[in-house]
N, C-alpha and C positions, 0 to 999 in steps of 0.2 A: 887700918884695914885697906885691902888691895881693892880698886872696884875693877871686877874684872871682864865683864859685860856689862852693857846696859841698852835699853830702846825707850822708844818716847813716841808718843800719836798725841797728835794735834790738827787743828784747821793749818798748817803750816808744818815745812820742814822741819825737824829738831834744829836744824843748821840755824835756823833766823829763830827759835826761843832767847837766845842771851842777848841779841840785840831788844826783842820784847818784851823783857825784865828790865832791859837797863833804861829805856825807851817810858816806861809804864804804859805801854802796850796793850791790849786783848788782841789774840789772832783769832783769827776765822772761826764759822762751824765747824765743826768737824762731823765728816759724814760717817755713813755705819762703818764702824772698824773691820777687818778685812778678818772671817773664821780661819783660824793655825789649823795647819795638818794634823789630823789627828783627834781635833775635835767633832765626835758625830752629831749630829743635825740635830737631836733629842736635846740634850745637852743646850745647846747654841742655844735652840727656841724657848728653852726655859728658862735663859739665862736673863736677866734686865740687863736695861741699857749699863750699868755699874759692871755686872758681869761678863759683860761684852769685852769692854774696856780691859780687864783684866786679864783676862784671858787672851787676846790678841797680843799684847806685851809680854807678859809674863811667861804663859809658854813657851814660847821658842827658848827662855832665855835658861829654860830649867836644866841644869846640871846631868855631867854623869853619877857622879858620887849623891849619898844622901844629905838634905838638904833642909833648914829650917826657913820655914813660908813665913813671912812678917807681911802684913796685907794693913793697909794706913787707905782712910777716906776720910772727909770731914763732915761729911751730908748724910752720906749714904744714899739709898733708895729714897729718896724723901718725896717724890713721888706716890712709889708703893706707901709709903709710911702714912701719905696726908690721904690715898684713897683707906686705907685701913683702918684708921682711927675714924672716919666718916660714915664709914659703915658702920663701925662698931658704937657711935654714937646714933646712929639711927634706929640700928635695929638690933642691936642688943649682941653679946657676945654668943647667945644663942646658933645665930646664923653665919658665922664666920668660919673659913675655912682652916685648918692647918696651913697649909702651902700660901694662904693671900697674908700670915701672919709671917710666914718665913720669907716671904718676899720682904719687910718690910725692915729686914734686920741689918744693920750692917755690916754685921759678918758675915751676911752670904755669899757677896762674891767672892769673898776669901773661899770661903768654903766650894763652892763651885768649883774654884779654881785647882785646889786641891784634890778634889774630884777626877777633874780632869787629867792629873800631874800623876795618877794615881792608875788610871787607866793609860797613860802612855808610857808610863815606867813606873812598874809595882816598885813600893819602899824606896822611890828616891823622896817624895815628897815625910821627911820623918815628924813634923808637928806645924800646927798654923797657930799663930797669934794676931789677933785683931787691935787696930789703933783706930779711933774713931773720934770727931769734935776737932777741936783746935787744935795744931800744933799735933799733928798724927804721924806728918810724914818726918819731921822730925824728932818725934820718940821713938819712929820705925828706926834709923839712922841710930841713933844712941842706942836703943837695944843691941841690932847689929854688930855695934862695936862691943859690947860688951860680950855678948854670945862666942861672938872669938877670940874677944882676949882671955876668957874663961875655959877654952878649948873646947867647948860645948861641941861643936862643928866644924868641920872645916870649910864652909860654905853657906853663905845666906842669902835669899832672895827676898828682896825686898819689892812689894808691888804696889802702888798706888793710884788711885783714878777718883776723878770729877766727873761725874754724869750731868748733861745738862738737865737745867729742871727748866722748862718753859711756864709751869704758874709761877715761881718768882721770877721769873725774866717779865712775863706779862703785865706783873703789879709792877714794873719798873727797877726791881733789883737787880745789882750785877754780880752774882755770884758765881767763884770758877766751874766752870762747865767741860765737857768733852775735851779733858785731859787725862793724859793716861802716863805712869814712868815706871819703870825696871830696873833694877840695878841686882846684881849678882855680886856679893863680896866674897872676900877671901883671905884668909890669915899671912899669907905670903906670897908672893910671885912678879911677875912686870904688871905694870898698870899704873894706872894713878891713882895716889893714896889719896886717904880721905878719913879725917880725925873729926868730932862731937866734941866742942866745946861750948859752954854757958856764954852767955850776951850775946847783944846786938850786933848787928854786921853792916858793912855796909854796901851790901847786896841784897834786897829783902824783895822777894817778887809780889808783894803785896797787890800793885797797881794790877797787874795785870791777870793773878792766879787767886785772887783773895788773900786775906787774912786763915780764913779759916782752911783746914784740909793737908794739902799735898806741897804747898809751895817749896820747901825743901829738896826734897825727893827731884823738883822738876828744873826746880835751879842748878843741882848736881850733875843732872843728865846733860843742861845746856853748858854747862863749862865742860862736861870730859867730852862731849860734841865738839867742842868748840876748839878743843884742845890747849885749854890754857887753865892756869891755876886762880884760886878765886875763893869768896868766901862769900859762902848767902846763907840768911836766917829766916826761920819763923817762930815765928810769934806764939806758944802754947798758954796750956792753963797755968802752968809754975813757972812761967818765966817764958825770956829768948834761949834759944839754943842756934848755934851757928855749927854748918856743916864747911870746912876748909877743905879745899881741893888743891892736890900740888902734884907736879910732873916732874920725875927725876933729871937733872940736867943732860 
């Protein structure tokens, strides 16, 4: 598959992500991500920090043609998730809202985001698939590939993001935070390819993006950044999966 756009937000340029990976790294905070044209303020404000994130990448990056959404986290809201399940052990499922439950999903900023794709161009957004846990951004990737060798689509966008959580950063954990990547595939045309193969690589942004989530997805974006070809892996439930990047000569 062709990768034929893609973006990346980070505490840092995409430009210094592949030295960050190779480095085992963490960059910076990353501050609120900047609202896309087109998103109205409704939207925005009800969006979580996860949602943000998606939405500032992912839009811009949505097609003319119609499109299938592939949407990859490894946490999720886990914020919203840890206030919801708190309540709900307090006070009983009694008192709990719909909306403080749909906050807590992981598929919602997919869904958001579709939302959104949906009000800036009726029917290009044509279905969302959620990838959630370990090794997500790499099932996103492997799906992708398959979606268009199967001619499903001519077009897939694949969107991924790490919300920071500040109660596990506070107990001392380091888990990937305020990262966000996009990538746009396609069955044919210029760009740099990019194949889904099984095992280990030896490129894996573990040090720096976690184990768990998006490290795939962010590592892809830093080599087609970067302009050079490359192979990085993560780590899922059924195994490695390695994403190869290459540049026609």
């Amino acid at each position: 598959m062709i990768l034929k756009a893609w973006r990346g937000l980070a505490g840092a340029p995409t430009s210094a992500w592949l030295a960050a990976i190779e480095a085992g790294e963490r960059l910076g905070p990353l501050s609120e991500p900047p609202r896309p044209e087109g998103v109205d303020s409704g939207l925005w404000r009800r969006a979580g920090a996860l949602g943000r994130l998606a939405l500032s990448v992912g839009l811009p990056l949505l097609p003319q043609e119609p499109t299938i959404l592939l949407w990859a986290c490894g946490l999720g809201e886990l914020d919203a998730t840890g206030r919801f399940l708190g309540r709900l052990a307090e006070e009983g499922p009694g008192q709990l809202s719909a909306a403080a439950f749909q906050a807590s999903l992981p598929s919602t900023a997919g869904a958001i985001l579709s939302i959104a794709a949906e009000q800036a161009a009726p029917g290009r957004c044509a279905s969302v698939e959620t990838f959630a846990g370990r090794g997500a951004g790499g099932a996103a990737l492997l799906r992708a590939e398959t979606l268009l060798a199967l001619g499903a689509c001519e077009t897939v966008l694949v969107v991924g993001a790490e919300a920071p959580h500040p109660v596990l950063q506070a107990a001392g954990a380091k888990p990937p935070g305020g990262v966000a990547a996009a990538l746009l595939f396609t069955r044919g045309g210029v760009g740099p390819r990019v194949t889904v193969e099984e095992g280990a690589s030896e490129l894996r942004p573990s040090a720096a993006f976690g184990e768990v989530g998006v490290g795939a997805l962010i590592g892809v974006v830093a080599l087609a950044e970067g302009g050079r070809g490359g192979v990085v892996g993560e780590l899922g439930v059924g195994g490695a999966l390695r994403a190869r990047v290459s540049f026609a000569p």
